[in-house]
C-alpha positions as MATLAB code, in Angstrom:
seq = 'XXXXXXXXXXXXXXXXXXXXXXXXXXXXXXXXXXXXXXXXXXXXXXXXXXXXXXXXXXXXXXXXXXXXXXXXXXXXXXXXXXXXXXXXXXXXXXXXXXXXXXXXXXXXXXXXXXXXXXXXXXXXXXXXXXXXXXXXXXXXXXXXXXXXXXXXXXXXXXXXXXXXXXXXXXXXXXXXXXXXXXXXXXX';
ca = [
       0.000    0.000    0.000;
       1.462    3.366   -1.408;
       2.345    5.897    2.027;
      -0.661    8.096    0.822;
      -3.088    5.206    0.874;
      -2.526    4.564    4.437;
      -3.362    8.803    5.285;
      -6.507    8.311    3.171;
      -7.045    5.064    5.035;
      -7.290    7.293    8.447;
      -9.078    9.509    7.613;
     -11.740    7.743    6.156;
     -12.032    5.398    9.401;
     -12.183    8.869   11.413;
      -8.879    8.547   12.439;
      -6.381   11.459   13.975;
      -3.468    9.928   11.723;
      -1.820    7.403    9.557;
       0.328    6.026   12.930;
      -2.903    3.975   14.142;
      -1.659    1.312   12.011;
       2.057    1.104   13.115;
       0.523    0.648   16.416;
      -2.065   -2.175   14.982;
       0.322   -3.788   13.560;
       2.709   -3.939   16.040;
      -0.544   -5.135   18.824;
      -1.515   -7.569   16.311;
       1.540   -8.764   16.099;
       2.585   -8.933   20.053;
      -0.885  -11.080   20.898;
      -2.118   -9.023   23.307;
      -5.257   -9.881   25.558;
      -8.441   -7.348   25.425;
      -8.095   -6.640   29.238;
      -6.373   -3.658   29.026;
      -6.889   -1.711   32.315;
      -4.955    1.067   32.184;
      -3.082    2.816   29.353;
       0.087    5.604   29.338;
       0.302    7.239   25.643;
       3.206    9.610   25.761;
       4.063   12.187   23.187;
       0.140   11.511   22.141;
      -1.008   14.431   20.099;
      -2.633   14.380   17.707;
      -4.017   11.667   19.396;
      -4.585    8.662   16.509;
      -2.798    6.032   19.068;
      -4.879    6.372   21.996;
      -8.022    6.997   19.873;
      -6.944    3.671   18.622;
      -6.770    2.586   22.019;
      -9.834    3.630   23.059;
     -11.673    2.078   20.149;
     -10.528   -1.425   20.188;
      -9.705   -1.880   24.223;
     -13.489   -0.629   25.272;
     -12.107   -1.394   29.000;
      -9.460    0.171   29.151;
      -8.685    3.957   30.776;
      -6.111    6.221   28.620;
      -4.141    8.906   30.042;
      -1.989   10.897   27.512;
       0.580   13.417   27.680;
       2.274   16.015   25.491;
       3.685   19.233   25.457;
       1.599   19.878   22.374;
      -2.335   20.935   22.271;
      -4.424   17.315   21.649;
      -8.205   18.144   20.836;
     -10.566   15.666   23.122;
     -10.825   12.458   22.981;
     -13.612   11.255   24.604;
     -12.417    8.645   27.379;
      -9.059    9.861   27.515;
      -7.394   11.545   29.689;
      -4.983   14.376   28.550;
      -2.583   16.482   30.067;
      -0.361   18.704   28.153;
       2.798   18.368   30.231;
       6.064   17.467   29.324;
       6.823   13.863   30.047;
       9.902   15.236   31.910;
       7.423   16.097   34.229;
       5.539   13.069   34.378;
       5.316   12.730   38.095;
       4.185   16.026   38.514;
       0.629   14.544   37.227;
      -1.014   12.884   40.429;
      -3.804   11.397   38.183;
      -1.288    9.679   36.655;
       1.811    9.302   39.290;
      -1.265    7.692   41.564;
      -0.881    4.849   39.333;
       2.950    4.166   39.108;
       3.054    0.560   38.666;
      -0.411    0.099   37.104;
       0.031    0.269   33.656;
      -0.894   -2.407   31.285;
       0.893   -0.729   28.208;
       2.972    2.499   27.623;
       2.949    4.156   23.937;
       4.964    6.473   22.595;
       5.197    7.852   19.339;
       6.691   11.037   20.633;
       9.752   12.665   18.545;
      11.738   15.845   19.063;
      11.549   18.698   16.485;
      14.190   17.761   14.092;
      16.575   20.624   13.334;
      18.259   18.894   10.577;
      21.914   18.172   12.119;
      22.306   14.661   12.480;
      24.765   14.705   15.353;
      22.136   16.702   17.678;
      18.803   14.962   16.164;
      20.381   11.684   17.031;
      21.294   12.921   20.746;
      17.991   14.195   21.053;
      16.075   11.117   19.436;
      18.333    9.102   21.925;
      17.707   11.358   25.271;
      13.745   11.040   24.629;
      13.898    7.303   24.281;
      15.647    6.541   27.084;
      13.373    8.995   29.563;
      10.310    7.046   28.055;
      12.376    3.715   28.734;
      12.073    5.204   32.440;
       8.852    5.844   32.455;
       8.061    2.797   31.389;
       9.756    0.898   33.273;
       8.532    3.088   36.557;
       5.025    2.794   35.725;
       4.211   -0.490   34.085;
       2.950   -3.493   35.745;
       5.233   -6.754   35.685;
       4.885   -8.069   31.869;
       3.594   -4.837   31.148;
       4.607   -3.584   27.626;
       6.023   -0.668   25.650;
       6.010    0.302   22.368;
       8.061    2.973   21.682;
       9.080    4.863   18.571;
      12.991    5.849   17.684;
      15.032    6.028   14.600;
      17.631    4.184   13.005;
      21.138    6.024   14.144;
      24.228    5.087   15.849;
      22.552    5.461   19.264;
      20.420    2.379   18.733;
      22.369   -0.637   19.747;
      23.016    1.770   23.185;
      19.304    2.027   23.701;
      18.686   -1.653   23.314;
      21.136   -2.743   25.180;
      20.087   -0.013   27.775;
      16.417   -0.991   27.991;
      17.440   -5.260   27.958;
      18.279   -4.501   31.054;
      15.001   -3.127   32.727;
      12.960   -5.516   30.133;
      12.377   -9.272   29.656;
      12.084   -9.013   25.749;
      13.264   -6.051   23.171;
      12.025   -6.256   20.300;
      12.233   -4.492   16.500;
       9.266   -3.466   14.513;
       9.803   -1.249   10.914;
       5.770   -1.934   10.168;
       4.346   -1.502    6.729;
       2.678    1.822    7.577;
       6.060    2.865    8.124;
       7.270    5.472    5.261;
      10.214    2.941    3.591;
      12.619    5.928    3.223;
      11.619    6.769    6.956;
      14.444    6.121    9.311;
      11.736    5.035   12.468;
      11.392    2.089   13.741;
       9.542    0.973   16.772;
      10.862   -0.880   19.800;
       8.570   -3.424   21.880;
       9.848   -4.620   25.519;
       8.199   -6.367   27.747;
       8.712   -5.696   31.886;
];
């Protein structure tokens, strides 16, 4: 399917954005179970993922976080906050260790020099790492998006040791040229 088709695709399911599917694919592909209680989506805006989440896991309670606007989503819980600040939520820091599944398509704004993007792509995934592993539940999962760099093998090896499993995921929603890739671990 042609990178358009999968925008058009969104949009005519009443989706935020084309990511909804990187994130199905990656559930479909990681067997989860439909009991879904409670549900961290950082970086969330525009909001597609935990729209998604909302949608298929009727069950389950969303709380999302970004330093960007997200319009409402109705079940979820927003905050716009940096994740940096994450504990400064109590809604949310009430439920360290609670969390079924943590999300994150969240990226930094690119300025086009490799050596800092990288650094910056690299200092975001491992404070999500964190976060994750602070607030999920034993074989709790996250799904996490980074980028194909030099930092990489550093963050896996970084987050095999909070996490059973680390996994790689390039799914087919995924722009081909696109450097991003998505990481799965489980707790």
């Amino acid at each position: 399917m042609h990178a358009d088709n999968w925008a058009n695709k969104a949009k005519q399911m009443g989706y935020r954005s084309r990511a909804v599917f990187k994130l199905e694919e990656i559930l479909n592909k990681v067997v989860l179970n439909n009991k879904l209680k409670n549900v961290l989506d950082i970086g969330s805006s525009p909001g597609g993922w935990s729209q998604y989440i909302i949608k298929r896991y009727k069950k389950a309670r969303v709380y999302a976080v970004d330093v960007l606007e997200m319009d409402p989503i109705e079940g979820v819980n927003f905050y716009q906050e940096s994740v940096e600040n994450i504990n400064n939520i109590d809604e949310i820091n009430k439920l360290k260790g609670k969390f079924n599944l943590v999300i994150s398509d969240i990226a930094p704004n690119l300025s086009g020099i490799s050596t800092i993007d990288n650094e910056n792509i690299f200092e975001l995934n491992q404070l999500t790492a964190k976060v994750a592993k602070d607030y999920l539940v034993n074989n709790g999962i996250l799904i996490m998006k980074t980028f194909q760099n030099n930092m990489l093998k550093i963050l896996r090896k970084e987050m095999e040791l909070s996490f059973k499993l680390v996994q790689t995921y390039k799914p087919a929603a995924s722009k081909k040229q696109s450097g991003e890739i998505y990481l799965f671990g489980v707790k």
